[in-house]
C-alpha positions as CSV (number, residue, x, y, z in Angstrom):
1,X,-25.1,16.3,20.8
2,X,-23.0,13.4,20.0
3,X,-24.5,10.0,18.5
4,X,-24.2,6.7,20.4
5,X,-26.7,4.3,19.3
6,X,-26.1,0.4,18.2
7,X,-27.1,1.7,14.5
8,X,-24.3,3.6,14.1
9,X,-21.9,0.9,15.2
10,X,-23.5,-1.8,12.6
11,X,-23.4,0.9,10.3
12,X,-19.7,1.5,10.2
13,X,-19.1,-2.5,10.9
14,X,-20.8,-2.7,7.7
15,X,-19.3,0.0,5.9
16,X,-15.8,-1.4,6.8
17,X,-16.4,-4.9,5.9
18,X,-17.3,-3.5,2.2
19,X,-14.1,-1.3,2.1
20,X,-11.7,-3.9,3.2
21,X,-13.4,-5.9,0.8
22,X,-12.9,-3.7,-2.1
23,X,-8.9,-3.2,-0.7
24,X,-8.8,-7.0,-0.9
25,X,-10.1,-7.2,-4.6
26,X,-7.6,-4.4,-5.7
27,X,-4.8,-6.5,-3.8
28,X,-5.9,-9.6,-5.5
29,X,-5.8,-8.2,-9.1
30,X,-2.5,-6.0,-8.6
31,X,0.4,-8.5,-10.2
32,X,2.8,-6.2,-11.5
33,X,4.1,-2.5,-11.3
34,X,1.6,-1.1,-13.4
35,X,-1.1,-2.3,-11.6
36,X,0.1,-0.7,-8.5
37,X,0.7,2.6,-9.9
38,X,-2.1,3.0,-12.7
39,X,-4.5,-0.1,-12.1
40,X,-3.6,-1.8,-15.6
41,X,-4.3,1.3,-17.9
42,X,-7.8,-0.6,-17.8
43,X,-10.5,1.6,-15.6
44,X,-14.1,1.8,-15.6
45,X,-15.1,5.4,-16.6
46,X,-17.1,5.7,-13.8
47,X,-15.1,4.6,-11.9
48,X,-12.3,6.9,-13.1
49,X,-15.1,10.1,-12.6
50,X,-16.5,9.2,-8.9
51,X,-12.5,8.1,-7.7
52,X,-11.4,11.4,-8.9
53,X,-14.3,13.6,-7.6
54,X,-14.3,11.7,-4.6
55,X,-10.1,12.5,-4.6
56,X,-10.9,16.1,-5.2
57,X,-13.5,16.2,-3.1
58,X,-12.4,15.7,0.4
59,X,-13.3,16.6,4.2
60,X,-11.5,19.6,3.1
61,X,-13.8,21.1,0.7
62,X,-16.9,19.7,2.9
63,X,-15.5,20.2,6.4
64,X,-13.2,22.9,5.8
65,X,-14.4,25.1,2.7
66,X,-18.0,24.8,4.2
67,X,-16.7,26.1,7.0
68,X,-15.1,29.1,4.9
69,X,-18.2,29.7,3.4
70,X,-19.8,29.7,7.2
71,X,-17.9,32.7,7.5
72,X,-17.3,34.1,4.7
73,X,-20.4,33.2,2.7
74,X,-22.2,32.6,-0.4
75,X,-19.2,34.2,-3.2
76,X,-17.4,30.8,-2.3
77,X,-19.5,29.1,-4.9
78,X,-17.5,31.1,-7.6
79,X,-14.4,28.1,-6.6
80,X,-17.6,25.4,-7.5
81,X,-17.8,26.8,-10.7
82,X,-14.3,26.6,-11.3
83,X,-14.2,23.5,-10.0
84,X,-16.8,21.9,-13.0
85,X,-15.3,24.0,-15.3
86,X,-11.0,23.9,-14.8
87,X,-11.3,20.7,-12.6
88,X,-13.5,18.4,-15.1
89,X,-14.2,20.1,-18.4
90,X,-10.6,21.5,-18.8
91,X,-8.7,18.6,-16.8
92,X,-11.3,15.4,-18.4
93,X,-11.4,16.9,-22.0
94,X,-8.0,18.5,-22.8
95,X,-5.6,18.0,-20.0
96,X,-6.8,14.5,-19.7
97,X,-6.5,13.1,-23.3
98,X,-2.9,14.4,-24.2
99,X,-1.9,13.0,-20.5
100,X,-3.4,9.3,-21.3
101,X,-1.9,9.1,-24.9
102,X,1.8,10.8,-23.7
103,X,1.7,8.4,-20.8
104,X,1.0,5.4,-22.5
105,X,3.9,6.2,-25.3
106,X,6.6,6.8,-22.6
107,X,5.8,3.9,-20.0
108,X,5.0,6.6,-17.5
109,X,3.4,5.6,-14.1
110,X,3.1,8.3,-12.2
111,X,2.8,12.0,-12.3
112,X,6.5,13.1,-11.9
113,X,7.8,9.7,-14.5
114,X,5.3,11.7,-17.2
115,X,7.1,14.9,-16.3
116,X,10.9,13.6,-16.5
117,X,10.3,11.1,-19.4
118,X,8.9,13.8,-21.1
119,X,11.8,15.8,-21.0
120,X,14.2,13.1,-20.7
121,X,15.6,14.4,-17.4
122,X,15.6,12.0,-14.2
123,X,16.1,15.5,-11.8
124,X,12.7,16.7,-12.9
125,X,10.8,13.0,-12.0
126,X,12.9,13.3,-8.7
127,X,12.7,16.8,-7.3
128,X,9.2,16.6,-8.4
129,X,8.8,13.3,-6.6
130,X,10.7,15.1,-3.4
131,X,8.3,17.9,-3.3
132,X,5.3,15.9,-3.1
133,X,6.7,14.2,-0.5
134,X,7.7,17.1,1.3
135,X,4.5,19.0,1.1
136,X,1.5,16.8,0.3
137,X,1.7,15.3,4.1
138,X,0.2,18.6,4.7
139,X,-2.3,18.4,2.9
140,X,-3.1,14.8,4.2
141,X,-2.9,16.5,7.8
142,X,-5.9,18.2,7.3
143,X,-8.0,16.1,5.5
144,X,-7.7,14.3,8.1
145,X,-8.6,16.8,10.6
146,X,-11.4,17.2,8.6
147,X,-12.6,13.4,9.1
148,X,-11.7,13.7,12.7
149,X,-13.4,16.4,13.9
150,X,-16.5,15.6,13.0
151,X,-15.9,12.0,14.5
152,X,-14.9,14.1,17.5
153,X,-18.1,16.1,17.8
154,X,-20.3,12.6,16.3
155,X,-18.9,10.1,18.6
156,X,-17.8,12.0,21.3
157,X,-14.3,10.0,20.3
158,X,-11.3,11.9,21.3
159,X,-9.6,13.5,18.4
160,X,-6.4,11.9,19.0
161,X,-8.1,8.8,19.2
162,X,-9.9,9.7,15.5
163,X,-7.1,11.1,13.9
164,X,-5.5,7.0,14.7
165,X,-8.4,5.0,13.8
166,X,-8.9,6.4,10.2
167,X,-5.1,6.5,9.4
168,X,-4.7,3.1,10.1
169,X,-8.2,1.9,8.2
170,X,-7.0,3.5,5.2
171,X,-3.4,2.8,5.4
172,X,-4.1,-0.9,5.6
173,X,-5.7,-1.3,2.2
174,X,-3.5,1.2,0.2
175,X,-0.2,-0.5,1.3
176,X,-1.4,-3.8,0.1
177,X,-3.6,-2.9,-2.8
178,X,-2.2,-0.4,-4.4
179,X,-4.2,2.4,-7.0
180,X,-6.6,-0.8,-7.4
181,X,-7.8,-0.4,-4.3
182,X,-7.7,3.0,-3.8
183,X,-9.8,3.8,-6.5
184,X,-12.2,0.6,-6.2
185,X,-12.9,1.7,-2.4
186,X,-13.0,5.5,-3.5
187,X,-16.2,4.8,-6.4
188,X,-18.2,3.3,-3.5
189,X,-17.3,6.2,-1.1
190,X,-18.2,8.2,-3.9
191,X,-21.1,7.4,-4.1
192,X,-21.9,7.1,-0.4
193,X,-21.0,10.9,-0.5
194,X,-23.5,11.9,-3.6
195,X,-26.1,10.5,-1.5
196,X,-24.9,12.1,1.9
197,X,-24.5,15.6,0.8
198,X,-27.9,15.4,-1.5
199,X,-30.0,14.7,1.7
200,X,-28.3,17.8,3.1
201,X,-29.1,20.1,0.4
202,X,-32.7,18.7,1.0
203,X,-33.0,18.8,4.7
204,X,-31.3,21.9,4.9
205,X,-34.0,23.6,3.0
206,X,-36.8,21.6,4.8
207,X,-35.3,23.0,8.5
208,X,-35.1,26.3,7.0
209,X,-38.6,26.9,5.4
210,X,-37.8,26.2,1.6
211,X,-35.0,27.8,-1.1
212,X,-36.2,31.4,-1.1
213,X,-37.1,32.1,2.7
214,X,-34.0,30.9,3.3
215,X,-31.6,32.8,1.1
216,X,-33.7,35.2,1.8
217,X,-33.1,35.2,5.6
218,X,-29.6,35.1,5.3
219,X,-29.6,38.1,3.2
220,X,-31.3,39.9,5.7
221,X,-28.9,39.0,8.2
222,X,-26.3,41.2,6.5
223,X,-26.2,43.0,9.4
224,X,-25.1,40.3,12.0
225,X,-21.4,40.6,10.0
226,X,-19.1,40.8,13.3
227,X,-17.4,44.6,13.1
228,X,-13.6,43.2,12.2
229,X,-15.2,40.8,9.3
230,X,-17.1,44.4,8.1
231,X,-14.0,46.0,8.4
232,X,-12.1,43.5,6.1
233,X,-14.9,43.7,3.3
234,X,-17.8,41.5,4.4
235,X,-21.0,42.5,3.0
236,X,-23.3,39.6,4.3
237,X,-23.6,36.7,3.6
238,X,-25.1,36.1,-0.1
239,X,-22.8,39.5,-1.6
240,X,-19.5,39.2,-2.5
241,X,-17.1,41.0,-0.3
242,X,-15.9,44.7,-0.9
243,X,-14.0,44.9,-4.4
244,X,-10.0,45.3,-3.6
245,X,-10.7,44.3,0.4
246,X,-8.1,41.7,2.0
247,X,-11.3,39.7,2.2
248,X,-11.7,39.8,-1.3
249,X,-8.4,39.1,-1.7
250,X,-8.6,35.9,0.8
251,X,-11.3,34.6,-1.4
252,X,-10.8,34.9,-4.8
253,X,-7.0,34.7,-4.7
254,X,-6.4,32.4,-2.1
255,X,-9.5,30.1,-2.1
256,X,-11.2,30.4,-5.5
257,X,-7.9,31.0,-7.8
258,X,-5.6,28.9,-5.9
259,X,-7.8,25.8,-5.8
260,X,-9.5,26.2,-8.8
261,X,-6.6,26.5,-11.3
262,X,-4.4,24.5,-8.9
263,X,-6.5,21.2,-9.4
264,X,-5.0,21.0,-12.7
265,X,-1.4,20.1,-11.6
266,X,-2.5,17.7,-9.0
267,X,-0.4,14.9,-8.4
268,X,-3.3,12.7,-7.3
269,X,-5.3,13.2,-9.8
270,X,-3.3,13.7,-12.7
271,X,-2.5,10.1,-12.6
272,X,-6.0,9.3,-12.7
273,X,-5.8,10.0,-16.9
274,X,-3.2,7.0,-17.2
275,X,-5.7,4.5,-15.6
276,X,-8.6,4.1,-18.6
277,X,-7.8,2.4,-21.6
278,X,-9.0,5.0,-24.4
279,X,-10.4,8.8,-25.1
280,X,-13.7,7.9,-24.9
281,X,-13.6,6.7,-21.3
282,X,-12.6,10.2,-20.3
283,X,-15.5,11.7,-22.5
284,X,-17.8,9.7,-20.6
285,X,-16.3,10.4,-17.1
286,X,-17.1,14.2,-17.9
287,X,-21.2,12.8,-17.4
288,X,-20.3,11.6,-14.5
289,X,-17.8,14.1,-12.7
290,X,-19.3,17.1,-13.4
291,X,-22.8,16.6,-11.4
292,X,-20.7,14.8,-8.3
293,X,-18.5,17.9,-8.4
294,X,-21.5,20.3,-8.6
295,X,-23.3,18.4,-5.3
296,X,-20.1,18.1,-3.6
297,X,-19.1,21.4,-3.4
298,X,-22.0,23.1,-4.6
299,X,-24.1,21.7,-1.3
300,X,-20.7,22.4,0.8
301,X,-20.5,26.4,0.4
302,X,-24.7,26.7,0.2
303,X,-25.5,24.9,3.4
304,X,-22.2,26.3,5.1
305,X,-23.7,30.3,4.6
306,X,-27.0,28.8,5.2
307,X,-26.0,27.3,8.6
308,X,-26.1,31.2,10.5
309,X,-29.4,31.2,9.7
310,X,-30.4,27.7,11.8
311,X,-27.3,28.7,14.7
312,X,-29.3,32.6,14.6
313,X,-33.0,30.9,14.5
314,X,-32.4,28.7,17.8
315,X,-29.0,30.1,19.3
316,X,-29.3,33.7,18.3
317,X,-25.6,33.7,17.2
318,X,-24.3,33.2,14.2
319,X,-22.2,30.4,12.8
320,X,-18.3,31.3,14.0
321,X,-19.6,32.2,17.4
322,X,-21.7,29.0,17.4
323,X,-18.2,26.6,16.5
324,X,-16.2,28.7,19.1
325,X,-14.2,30.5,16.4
326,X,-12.9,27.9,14.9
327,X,-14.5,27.7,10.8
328,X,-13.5,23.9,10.9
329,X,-16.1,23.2,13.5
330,X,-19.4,24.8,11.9
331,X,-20.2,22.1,9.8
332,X,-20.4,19.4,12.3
333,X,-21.8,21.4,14.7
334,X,-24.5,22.1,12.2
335,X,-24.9,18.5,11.3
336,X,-25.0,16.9,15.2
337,X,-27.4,19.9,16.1
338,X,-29.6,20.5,13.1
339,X,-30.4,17.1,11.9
340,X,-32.2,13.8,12.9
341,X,-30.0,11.2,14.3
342,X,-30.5,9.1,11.1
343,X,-29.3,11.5,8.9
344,X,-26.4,12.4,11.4
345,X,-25.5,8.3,10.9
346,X,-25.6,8.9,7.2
347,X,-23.2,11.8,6.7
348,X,-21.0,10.5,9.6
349,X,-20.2,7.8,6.7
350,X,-20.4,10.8,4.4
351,X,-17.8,12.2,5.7
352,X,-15.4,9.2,6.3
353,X,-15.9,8.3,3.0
354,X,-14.5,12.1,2.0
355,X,-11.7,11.5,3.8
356,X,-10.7,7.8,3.6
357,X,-11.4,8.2,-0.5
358,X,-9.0,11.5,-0.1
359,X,-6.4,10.2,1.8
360,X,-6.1,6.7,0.2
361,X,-4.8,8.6,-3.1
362,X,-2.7,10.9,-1.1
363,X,-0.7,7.8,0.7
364,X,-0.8,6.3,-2.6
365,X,1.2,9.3,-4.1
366,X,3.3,10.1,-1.6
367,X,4.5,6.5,-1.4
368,X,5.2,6.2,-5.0
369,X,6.6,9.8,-5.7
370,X,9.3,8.6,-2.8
371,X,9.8,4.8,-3.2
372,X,9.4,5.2,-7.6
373,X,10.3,8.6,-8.7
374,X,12.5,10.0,-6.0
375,X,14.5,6.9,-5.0
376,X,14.1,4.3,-8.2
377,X,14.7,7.1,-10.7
378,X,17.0,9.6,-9.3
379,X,19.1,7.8,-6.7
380,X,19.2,4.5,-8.3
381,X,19.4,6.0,-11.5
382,X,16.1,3.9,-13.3
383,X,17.1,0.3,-11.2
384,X,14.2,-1.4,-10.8
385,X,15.7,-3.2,-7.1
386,X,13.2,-2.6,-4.3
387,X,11.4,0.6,-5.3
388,X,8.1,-1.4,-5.0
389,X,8.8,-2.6,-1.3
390,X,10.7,0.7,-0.6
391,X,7.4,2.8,-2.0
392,X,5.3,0.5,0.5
393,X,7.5,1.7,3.0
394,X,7.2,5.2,1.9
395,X,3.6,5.2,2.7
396,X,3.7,5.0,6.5
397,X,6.7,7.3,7.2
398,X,4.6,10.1,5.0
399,X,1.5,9.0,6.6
400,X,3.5,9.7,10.1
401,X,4.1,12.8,9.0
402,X,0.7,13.5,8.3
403,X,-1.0,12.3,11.4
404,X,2.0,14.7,13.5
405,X,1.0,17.1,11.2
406,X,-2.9,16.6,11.9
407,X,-2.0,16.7,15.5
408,X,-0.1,19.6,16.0
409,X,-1.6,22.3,12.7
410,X,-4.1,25.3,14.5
411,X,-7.6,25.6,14.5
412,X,-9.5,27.0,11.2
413,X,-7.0,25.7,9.4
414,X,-8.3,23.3,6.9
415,X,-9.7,25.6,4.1
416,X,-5.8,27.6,3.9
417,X,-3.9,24.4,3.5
418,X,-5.5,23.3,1.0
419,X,-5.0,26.5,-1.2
420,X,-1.6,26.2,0.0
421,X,-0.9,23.0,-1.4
422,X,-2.7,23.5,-4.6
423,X,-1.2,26.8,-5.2
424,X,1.9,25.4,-4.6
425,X,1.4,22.7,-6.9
426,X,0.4,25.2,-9.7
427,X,3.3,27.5,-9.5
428,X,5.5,24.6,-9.4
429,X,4.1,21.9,-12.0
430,X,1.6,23.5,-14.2
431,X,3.7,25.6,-16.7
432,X,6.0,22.6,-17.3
433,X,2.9,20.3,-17.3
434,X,0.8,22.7,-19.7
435,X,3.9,22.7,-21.7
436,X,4.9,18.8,-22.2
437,X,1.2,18.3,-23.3
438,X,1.1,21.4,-25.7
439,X,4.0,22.9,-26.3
440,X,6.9,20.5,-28.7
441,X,9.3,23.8,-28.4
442,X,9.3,23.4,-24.8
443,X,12.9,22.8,-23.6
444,X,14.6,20.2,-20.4
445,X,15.6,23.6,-19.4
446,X,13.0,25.7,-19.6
447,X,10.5,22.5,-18.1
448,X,13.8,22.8,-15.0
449,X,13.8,26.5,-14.3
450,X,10.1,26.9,-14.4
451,X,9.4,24.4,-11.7
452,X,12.3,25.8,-9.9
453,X,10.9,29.7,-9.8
454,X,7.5,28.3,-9.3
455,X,8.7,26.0,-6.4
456,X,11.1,28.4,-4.4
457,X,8.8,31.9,-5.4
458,X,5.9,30.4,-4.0
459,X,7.5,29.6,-0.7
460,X,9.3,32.7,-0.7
461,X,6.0,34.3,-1.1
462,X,4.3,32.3,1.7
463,X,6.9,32.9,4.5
464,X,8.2,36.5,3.5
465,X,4.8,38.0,2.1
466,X,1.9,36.6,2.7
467,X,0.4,38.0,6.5
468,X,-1.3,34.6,6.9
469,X,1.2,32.4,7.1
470,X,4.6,34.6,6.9
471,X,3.5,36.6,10.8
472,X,3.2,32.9,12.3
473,X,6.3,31.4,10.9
474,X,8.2,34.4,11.7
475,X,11.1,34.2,9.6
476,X,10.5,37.3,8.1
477,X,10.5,39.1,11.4
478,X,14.1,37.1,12.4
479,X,15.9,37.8,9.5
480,X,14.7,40.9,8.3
481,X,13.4,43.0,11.4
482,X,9.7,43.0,9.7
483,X,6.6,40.9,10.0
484,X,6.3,40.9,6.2
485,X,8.5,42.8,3.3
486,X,5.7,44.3,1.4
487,X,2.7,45.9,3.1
488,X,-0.5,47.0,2.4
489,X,-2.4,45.0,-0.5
490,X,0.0,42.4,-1.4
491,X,-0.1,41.1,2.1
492,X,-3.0,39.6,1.2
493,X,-2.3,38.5,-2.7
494,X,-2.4,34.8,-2.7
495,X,1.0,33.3,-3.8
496,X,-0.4,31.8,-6.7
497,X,-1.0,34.9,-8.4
498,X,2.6,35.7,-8.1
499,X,4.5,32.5,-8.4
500,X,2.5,30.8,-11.7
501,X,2.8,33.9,-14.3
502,X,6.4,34.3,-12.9
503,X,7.0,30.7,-13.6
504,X,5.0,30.5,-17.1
505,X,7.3,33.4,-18.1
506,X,10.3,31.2,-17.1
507,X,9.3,28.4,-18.9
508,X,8.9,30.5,-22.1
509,X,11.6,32.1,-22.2
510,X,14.3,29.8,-21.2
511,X,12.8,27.6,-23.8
512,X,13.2,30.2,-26.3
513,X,16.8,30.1,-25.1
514,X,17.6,26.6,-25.4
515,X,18.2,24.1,-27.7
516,X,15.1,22.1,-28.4
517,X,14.6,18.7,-27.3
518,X,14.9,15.9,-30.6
519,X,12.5,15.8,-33.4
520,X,12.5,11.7,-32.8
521,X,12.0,12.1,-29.0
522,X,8.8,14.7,-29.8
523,X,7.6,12.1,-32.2
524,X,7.8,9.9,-29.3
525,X,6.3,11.5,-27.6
526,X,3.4,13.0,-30.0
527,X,3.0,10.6,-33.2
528,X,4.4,11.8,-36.5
């Protein structure tokens, strides 16, 4: 039942009026260049920790991963753990330092300028900047699905309507204010979202008769699984599917390995390292991020199983059937019929905090991987000229592309795109990322081919492979007569275990093969 009272309105008036405000405090202190792109090197580590969880953390993890986990259940919590673990012990305390300090020795202001100043090669900043051009709209698409939908279903707003309102809200501030204001605005949203998903966790329980009648209710509901989600692998709800299954496969290769490894070569939040001053301010944001990561998606996958025990307890059908099929819907559905009005005011912020914190980063990137390391650095060849204006207009031609995106992209779609994106970003970025930071005796070269095989082998693997999305593109079927070129198992092997080893082996041994980059450019780079 959707939610119309005057509280809701003064509450979003009043949530607004603080956002804007924010945006205007990040547009007042941005002066120069690197405040727009990395906020004056001079963060807050808490706000560093609660802007990048809150980045990471988005209406797809709570919208569209809770969802997953609707269906699919409980083994979801396997990506949280990777998520505390690769996302902000590995990224915070190792990938995090070596990015700061590198950054800070070559000027770099973004992700991609780390990349090609590291290897001294202006194709690598641009075709890096031109792939997260490309392809991050999509993900921007369905994070905001994920914030419309649930206005949808809150509000009884159309979606079109939705999807509108919240990309012109966020695109107003990030425009003017730059990564200021994007990760001002995202610390509050932050921790608007702590506090949203903790009374969840807690209602949730309540509604359900406490921890272990509930968990214990969905185990015993093992054998409500719907016959074609048995014959996939499904073995309830709080079991991890069949060893070897395609579900199996769809989980641990697709959602937990592809978003859990592919955090670490996130764009986004990459350039989140460059914006404290010192080492210690990243030490200090692990305090932080790891709890907000642990509610955010911890609470996300538990209460999305949980939720087909409230839908079987008053509707006598389980989650999927109660959101019409479609996993994006379960968790607002749960939300605007489980819970008190109050609380249904409190997550609707929740959630537009998710997704406003999300996307704001996401415009952000977009514009400056076009407008400062696609156009500034490989088609004007390092001018300085207009790439500030021409990034600004960057940011609503990518965010056009997103909201056609959001418009157009099927139902149940949310959870997929993501891994899609992050794998992508993995197989493409990581080995030559893991290698600038670690490796000296990695080579221009090797750094070139790797992101190369990564990029193309990944999309060759999603559109040739991979039944999920190669049977609905189709190009498989119109060039080669066959829905997908392998059958069996590796129809249902996530790209990312493919296209990542393939390009780490690239990287290596190309390297190996070329002539090292200068001893006074590593030095440069590293210290003596």
């Amino acid at each position: 039942m959707a939610v119309s009272t005057p509280i809701l309105g003064i509450a979003i008036l009043i949530y607004l009026m603080v956002i804007f405000y924010l945006g205007w405090l990040g547009y007042k202190k941005t002066q120069q260049t690197e405040d727009y792109m990395v906020g004056g090197r001079k963060m807050h580590p808490y706000v560093l920790a609660i802007s990048y969880g809150a980045t990471f953390i988005s209406t797809s993890a709570i919208i569209g991963f809770g969802g997953a986990a609707g269906a699919l259940g409980m083994g979801l919590l396997w990506l949280a753990v990777m998520n505390i673990i690769v996302g902000i012990f590995l990224a915070f305390v190792i990938f995090g330092k070596r990015t700061r300090r590198i950054g800070l020795k070559l000027g770099a202001v973004t992700f991609p300028e780390l990349l090609g100043r590291r290897y001294q090669s202006r194709f690598i900043q641009g075709f890096s900047g031109a792939l997260i051009g490309l392809f991050m709209p999509l993900y921007a698409g369905i994070v905001l699905i994920g914030g419309a939908r649930f206005v949808e279903t809150t509000l009884n707003v159309n979606y079109d309507v939705a999807v509108l309102i919240l990309t012109v809200i966020v695109a107003a501030y990030v425009i003017t204010g730059g990564i200021i204001a994007v990760m001002y605005t995202d610390a509050l949203q932050g921790a608007l979202m702590f506090l949203g998903m903790a009374f969840l966790l807690a209602f949730t329980y309540i509604k359900l008769g406490g921890v272990v009648e509930a968990h214990q209710a969905l185990t015993n509901m093992a054998y409500l699984v719907p016959e074609g989600l048995q014959a996939g692998g499904h073995l309830g709800w709080t079991a991890m599917p069949e060893f070897g299954s395609p579900i199996w496969w769809s989980l641990v290769s697709t959602l937990v390995l592809g978003v859990g490894i592919g955090v670490l070569a996130q764009p986004q939040l990459a350039v989140r390292f460059m914006t404290v001053k010192d080492d210690k301010a990243l030490n200090r944001a692990v305090l932080v991020g790891g709890p907000f990561i642990l509610m955010m998606t911890g609470v996300a996958f538990t209460v999305g199983a949980l939720s087909n025990v409230y839908f079987f307890n008053n509707l006598d059908v389980i989650s999927i059937v109660a959101a019409g099929g479609n996993t994006d819907l379960i968790i607002p559905q749960y939300i605007n019929s489980a819970m008190p009005d109050v609380f249904v005011i409190l997550f609707m912020l929740t959630l537009l905090a998710a997704a406003m914190s999300t996307m704001s980063s996401q415009f952000h990137t977009m514009g400056t991987a076009i407008g400062h390391d696609f156009y500034r650095e490989y088609v004007k060849k390092g001018e300085l000229g207009q790439a500030i204006n021409v990034t600004k207009i960057a940011i609503p031609v990518t965010i056009l592309i997103s909201v056609v995106l959001a418009y157009i992209l099927p139902i149940s779609i949310i959870a997929t795109a993501t891994a899609i994106f992050f794998g992508l970003c993995a197989a493409s970025f990581l080995p030559m990322y893991t290698g600038a930071l670690f490796w000296k005796r990695m080579t221009r070269e090797g750094a070139i081919a790797s992101m190369l095989v990564g990029a193309f082998s990944s999309l060759f693997w999603l559109l040739f492979v991979h039944a999920k999305e190669a049977v609905p593109f189709g190009l498989s079927q119109a060039i080669f007569g066959k829905a997908t070129l392998l059958s069996g198992t590796w129809t249902v092997v996530d790209p990312i275990i493919i296209a990542t080893p393939l390009a780490f082996l690239t990287a290596i041994v190309v390297s190996l093969l070329t002539k090292p980059i200068s001893q006074e450019h590593l030095e440069k780079c590293f210290g003596k």
